[in-house]
N, CA, C and O atoms as a Tripos MOL2 file, in Angstrom:
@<TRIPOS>MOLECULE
protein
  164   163    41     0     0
PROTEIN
NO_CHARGES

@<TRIPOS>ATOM
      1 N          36.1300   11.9460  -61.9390 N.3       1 UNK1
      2 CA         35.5380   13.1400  -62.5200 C.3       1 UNK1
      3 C          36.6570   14.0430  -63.0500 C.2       1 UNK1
      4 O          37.5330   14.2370  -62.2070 O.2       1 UNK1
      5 N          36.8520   14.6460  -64.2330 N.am      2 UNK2
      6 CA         37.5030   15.0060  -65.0570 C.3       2 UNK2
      7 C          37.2090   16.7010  -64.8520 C.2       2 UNK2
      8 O          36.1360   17.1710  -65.2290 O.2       2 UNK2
      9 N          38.1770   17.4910  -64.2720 N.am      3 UNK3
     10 CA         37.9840   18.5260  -63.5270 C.3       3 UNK3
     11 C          38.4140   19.5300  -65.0260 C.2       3 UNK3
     12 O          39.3550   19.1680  -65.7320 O.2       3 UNK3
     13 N          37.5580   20.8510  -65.3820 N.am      4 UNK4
     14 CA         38.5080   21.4820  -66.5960 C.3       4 UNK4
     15 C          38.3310   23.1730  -65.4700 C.2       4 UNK4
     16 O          37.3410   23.5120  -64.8210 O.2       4 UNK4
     17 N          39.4850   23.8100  -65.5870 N.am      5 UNK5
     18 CA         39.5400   25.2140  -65.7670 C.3       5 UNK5
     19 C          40.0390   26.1860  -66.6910 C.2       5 UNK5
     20 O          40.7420   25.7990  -67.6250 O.2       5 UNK5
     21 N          39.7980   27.2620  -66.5670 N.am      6 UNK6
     22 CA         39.6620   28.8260  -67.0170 C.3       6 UNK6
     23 C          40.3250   29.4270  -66.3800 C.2       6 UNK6
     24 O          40.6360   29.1650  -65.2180 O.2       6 UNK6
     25 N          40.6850   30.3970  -67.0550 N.am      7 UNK7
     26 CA         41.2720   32.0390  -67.1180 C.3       7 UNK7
     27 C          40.2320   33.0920  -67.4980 C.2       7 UNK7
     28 O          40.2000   33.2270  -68.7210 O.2       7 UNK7
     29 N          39.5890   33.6830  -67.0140 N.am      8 UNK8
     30 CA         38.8430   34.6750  -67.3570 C.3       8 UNK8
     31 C          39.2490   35.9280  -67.2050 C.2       8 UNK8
     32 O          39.2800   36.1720  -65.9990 O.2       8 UNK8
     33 N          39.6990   37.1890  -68.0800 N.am      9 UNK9
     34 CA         39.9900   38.4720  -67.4920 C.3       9 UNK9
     35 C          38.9710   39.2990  -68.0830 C.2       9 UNK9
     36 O          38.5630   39.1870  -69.2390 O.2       9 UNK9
     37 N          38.4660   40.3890  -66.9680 N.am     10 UNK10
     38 CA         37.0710   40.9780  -67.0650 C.3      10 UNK10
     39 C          37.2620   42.8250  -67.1850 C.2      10 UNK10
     40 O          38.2890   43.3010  -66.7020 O.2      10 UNK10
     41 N          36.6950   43.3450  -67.5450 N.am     11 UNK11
     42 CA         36.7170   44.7060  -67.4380 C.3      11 UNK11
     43 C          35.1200   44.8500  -67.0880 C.2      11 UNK11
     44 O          34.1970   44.2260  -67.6110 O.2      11 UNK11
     45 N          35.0470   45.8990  -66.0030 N.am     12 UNK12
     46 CA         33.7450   45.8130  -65.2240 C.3      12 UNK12
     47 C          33.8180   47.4470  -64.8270 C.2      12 UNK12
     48 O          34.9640   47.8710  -64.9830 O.2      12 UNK12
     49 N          33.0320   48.2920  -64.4310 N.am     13 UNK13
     50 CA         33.0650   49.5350  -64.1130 C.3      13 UNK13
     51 C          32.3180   49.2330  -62.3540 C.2      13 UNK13
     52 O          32.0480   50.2160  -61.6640 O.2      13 UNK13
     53 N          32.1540   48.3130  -62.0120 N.am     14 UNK14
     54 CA         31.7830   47.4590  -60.6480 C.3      14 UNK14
     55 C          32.2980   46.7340  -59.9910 C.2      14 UNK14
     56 O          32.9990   46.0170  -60.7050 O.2      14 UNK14
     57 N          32.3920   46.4220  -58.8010 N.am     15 UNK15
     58 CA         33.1510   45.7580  -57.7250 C.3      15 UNK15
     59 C          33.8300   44.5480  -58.2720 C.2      15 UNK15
     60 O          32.8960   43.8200  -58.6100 O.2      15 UNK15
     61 N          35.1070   43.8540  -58.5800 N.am     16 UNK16
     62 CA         35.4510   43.4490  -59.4050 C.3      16 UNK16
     63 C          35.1590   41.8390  -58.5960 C.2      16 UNK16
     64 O          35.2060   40.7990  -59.2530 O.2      16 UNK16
     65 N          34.8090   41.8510  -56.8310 N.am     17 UNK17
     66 CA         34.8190   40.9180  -56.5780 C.3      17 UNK17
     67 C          33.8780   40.0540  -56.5900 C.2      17 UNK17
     68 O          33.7930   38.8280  -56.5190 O.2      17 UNK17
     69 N          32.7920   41.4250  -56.7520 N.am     18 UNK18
     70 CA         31.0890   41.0780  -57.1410 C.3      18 UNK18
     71 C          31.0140   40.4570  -58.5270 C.2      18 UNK18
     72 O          30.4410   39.3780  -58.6710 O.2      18 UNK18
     73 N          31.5490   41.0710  -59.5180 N.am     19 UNK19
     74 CA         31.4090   41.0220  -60.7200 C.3      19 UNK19
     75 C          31.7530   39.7270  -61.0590 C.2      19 UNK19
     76 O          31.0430   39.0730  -61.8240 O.2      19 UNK19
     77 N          33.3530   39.0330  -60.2900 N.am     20 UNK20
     78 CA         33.5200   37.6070  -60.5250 C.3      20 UNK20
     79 C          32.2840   36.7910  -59.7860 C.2      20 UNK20
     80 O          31.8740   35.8380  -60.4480 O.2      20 UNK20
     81 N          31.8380   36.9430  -58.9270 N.am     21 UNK21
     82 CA         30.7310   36.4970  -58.3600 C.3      21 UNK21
     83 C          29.3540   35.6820  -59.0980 C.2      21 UNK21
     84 O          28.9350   34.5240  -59.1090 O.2      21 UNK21
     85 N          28.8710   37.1810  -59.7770 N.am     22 UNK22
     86 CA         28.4170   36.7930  -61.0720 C.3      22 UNK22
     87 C          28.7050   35.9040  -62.0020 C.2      22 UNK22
     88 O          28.0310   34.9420  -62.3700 O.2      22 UNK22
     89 N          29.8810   36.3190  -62.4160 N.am     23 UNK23
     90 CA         30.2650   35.1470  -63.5970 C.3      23 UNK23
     91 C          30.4700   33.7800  -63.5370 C.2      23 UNK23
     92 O          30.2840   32.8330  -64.3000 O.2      23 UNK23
     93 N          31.0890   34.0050  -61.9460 N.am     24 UNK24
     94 CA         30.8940   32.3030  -61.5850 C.3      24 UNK24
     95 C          29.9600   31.9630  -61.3730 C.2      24 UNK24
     96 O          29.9980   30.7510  -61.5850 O.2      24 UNK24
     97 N          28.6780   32.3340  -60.9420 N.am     25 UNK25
     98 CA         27.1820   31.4380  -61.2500 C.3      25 UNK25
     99 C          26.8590   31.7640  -62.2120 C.2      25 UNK25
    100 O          25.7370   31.2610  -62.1400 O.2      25 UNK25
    101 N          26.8740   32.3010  -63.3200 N.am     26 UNK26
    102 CA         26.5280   32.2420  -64.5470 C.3      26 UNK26
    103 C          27.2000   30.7760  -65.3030 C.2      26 UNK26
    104 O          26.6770   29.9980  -66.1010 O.2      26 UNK26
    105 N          28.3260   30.7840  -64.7920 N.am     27 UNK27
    106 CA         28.8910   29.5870  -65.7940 C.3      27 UNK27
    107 C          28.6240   28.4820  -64.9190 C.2      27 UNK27
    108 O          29.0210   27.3900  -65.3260 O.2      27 UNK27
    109 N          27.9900   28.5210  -63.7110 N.am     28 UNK28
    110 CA         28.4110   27.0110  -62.9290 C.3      28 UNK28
    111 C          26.6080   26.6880  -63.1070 C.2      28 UNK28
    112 O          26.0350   25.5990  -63.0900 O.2      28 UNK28
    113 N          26.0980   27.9080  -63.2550 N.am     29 UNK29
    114 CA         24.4840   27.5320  -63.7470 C.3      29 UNK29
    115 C          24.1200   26.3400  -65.5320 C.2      29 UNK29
    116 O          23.2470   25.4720  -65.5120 O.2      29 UNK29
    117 N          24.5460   26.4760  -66.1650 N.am     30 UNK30
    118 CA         25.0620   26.6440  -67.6850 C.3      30 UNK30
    119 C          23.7950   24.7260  -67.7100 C.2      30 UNK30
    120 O          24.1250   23.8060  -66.9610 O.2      30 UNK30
    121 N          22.7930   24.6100  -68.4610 N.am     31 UNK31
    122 CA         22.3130   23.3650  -68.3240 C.3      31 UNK31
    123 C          21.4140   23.3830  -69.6950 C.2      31 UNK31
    124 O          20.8420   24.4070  -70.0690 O.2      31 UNK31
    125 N          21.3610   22.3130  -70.3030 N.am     32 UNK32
    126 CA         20.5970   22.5050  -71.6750 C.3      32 UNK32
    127 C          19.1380   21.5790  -70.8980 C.2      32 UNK32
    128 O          18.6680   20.8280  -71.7520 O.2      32 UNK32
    129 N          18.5670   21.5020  -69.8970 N.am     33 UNK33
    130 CA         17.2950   21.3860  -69.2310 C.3      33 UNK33
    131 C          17.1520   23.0030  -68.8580 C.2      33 UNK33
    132 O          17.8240   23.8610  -68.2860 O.2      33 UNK33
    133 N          15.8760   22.8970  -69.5250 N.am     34 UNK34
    134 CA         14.9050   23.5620  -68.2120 C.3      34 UNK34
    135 C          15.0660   23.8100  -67.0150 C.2      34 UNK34
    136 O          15.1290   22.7210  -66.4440 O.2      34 UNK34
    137 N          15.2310   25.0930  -65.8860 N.am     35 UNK35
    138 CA         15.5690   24.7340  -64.9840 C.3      35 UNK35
    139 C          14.4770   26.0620  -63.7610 C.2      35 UNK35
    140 O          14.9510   27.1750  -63.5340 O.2      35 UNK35
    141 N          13.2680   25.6890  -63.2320 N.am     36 UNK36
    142 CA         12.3990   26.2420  -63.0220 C.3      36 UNK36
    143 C          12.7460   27.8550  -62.4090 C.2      36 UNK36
    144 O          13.7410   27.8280  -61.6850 O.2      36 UNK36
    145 N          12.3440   28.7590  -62.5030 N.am     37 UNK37
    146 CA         13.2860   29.8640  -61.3690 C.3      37 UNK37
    147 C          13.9180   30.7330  -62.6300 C.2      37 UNK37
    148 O          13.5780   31.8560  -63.0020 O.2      37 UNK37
    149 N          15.0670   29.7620  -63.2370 N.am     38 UNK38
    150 CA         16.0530   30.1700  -64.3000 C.3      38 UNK38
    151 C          15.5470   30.6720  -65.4180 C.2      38 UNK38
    152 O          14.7190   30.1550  -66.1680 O.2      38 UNK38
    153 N          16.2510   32.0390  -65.5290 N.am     39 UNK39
    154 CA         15.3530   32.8260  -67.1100 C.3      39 UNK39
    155 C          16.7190   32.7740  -68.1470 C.2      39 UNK39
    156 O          17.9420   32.8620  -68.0450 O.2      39 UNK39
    157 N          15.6670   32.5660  -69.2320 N.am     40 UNK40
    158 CA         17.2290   32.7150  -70.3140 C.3      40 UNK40
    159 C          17.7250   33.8970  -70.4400 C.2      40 UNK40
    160 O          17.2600   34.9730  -70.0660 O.2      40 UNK40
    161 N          18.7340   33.6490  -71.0080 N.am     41 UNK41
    162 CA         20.2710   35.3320  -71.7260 C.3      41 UNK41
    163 C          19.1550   35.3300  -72.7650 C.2      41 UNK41
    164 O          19.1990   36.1080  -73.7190 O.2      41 UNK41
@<TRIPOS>BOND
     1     1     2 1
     2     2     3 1
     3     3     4 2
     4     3     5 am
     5     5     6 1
     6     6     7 1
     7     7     8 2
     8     7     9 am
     9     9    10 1
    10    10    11 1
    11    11    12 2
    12    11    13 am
    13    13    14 1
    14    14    15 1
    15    15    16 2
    16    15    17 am
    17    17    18 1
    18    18    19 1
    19    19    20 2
    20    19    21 am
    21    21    22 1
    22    22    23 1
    23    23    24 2
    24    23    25 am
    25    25    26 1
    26    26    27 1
    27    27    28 2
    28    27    29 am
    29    29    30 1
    30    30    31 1
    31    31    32 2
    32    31    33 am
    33    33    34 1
    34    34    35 1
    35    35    36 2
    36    35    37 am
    37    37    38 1
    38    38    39 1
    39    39    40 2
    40    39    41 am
    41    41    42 1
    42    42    43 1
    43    43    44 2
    44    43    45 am
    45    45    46 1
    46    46    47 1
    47    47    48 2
    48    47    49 am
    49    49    50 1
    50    50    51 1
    51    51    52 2
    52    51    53 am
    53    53    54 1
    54    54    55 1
    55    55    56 2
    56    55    57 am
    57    57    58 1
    58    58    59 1
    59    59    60 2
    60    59    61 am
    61    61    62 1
    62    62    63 1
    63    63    64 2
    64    63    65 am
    65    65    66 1
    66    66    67 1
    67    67    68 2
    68    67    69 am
    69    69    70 1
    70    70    71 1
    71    71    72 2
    72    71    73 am
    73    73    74 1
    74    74    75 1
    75    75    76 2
    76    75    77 am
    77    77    78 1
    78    78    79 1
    79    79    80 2
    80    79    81 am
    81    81    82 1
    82    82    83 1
    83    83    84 2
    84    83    85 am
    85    85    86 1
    86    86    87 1
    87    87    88 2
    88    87    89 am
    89    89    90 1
    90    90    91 1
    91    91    92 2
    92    91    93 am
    93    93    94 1
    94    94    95 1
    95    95    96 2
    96    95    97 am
    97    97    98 1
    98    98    99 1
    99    99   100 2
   100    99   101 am
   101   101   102 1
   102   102   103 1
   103   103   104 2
   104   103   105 am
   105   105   106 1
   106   106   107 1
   107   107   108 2
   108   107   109 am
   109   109   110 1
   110   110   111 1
   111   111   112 2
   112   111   113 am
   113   113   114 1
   114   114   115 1
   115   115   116 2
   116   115   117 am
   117   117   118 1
   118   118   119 1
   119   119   120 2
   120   119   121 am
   121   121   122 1
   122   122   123 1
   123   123   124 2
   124   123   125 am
   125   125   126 1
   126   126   127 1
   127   127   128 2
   128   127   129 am
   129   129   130 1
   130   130   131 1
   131   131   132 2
   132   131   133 am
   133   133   134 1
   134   134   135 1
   135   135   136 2
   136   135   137 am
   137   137   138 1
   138   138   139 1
   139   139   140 2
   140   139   141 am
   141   141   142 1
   142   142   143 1
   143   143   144 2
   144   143   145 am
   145   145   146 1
   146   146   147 1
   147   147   148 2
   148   147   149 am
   149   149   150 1
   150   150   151 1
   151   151   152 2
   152   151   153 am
   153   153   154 1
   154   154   155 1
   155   155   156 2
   156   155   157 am
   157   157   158 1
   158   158   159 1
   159   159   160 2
   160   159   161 am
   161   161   162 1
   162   162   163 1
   163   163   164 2
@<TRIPOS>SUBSTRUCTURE
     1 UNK1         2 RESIDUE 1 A UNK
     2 UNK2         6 RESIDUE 1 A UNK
     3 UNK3        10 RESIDUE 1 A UNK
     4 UNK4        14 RESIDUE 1 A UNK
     5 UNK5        18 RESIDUE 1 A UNK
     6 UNK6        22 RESIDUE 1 A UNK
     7 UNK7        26 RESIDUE 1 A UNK
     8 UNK8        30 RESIDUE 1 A UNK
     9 UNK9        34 RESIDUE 1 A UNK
    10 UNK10       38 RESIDUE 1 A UNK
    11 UNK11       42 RESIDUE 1 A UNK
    12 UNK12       46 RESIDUE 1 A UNK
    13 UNK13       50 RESIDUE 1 A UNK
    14 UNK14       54 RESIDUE 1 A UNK
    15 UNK15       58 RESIDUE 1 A UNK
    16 UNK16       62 RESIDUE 1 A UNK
    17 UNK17       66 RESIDUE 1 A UNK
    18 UNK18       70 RESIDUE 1 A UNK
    19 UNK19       74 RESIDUE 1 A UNK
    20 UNK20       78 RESIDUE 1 A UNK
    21 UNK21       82 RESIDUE 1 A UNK
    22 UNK22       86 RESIDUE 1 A UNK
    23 UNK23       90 RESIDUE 1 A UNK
    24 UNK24       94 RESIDUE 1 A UNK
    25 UNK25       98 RESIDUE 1 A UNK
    26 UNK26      102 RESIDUE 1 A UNK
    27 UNK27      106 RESIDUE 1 A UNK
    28 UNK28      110 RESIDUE 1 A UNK
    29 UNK29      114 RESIDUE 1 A UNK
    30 UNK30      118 RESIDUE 1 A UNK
    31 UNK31      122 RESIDUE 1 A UNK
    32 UNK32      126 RESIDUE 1 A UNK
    33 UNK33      130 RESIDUE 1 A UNK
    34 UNK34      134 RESIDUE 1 A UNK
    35 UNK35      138 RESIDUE 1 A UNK
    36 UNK36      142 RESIDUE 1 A UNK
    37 UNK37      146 RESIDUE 1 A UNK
    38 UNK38      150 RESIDUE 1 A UNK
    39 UNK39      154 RESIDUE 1 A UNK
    40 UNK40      158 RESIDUE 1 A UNK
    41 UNK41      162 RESIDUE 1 A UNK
């Protein structure tokens, strides 16, 4: 399995540890199915 990473730098007016929090299930969510629960951006 062919592993890729990122650099992400964020400006947030919120907990910056929360905020990465977020972003990492936003991107580890990421699926071109349907996924029941899941609402689109």
């Amino acid at each position: 399995m062919e592993r890729i990473f990122g650099t992400y730098y964020i400006e947030t007016p919120y907990d910056p540890e929360k905020a990465a929090a977020v972003l990492a299930g936003e991107q580890s969510s990421g699926t071109f199915v349907a996924v029941p629960g899941k609402q689109k951006s």
